[in-house]
N, C-alpha and C positions, 0 to 999 in steps of 0.2 A: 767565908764561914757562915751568913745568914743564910744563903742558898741553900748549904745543906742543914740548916737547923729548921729552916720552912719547909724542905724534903721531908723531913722526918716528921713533921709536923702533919705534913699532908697524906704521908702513907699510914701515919698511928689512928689518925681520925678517919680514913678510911676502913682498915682494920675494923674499929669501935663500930663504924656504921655497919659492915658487913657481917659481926658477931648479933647485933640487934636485929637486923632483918632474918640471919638465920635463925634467932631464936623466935621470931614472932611468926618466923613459916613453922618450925617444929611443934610451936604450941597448938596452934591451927589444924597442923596434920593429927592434932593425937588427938582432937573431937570425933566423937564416934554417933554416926546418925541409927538411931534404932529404927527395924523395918518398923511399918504402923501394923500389920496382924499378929506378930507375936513379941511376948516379953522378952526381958532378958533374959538369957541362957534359954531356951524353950525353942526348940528344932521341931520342924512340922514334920508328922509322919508321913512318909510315902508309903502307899498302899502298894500291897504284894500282891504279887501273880505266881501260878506254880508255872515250876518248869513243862507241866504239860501245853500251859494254854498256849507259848508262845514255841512247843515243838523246841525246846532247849535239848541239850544231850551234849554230854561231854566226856569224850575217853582217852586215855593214853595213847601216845603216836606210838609204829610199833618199833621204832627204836628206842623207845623208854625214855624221852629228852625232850619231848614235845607232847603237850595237851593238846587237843583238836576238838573246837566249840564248835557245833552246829548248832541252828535255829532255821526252823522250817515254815512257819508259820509267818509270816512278817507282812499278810496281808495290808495291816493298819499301822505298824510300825516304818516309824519317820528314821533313826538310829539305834543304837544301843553300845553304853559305855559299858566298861568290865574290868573285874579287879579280881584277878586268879593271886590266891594267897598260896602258899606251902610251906611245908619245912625241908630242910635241905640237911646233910651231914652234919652233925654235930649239935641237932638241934636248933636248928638256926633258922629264924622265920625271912621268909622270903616271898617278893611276891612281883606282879608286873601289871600294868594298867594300860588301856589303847580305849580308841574307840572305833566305830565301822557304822557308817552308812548302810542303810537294808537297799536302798535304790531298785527297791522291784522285787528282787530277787532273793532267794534263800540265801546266808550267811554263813561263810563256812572260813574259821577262823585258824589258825595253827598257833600254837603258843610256847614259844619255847621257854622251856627251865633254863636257865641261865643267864648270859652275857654275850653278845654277838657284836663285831664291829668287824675289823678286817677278818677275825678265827672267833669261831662261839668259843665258849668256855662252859660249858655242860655243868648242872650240878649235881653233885650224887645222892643215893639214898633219899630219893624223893618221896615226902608223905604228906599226908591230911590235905589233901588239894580241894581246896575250896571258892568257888566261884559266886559272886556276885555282880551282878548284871542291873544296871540302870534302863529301862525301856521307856525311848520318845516315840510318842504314837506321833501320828499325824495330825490330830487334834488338839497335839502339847501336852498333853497330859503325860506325868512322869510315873511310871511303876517302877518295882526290886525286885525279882527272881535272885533266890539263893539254890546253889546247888554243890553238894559235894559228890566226890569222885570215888566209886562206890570200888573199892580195893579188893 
């Protein structure tokens, strides 16, 4: 009978210790270091480009299920991310995110409305298609191109 009263002795002060460490990592983890150039809540602007400078264009695929991002200019361009938003049936916002490498070469993206894994799954009554584009130059420097899809 001592055996198991020191077992339990031994697994309850275990317990105690492993409550106390988890709590002394959780309080640790939820210190928040602030950047040193800006305050709290305060987002530094990213300076805009038009869609011309960077030769952007964007049209429906011609089966009406795919956008298709072109960029032609990407002489100084390092990458560029993108965030195609829409509405979809029933009013329903919807939207899809990627990024692509320029490596040299003009960018020519295809972007389908929907869901694809083994079968797409198409959405219908697609509107207000609007694109947003992050540009990484070569230099690091970060731009935003806005564009929407002229209906």
């Amino acid at each position: 009978m001592d055996f198991l009263k020191d077992k339990k002795i031994v697994i309850g002060a275990l317990i105690l210790v492993l409550v106390i460490l988890g709590g002394i990592f959780f309080l640790v983890s939820k210190k928040q270091v602030k950047p040193e150039n800006t305050a709290a809540g305060e987002q530094q602007e990213i300076p805009k480009l038009s869609s011309d400078e960077i030769g952007l264009s964007i049209a429906m695929g011609e089966d009406g299920r795919r956008v298709i991002m072109e960029i032609s200019k990407i002489e100084d361009i390092e990458e560029v991310e993108y965030q195609l938003s829409y509405t979809s049936e029933g009013d329903i916002p919807r939207g899809v995110i990627g990024m692509v490498e320029a490596k040299g070469r003009s960018i020519k993206k295809e972007i389908v409305l929907g869901t694809c894994s083994d079968v797409c799954h198409y959405d219908e009554d697609v509107s207000d298609i609007k694109i947003i584009i992050k540009v990484t130059k070569i230099d690091g420097k970060v731009y935003q191109v806005e564009k929407a899809l002229e209906e």
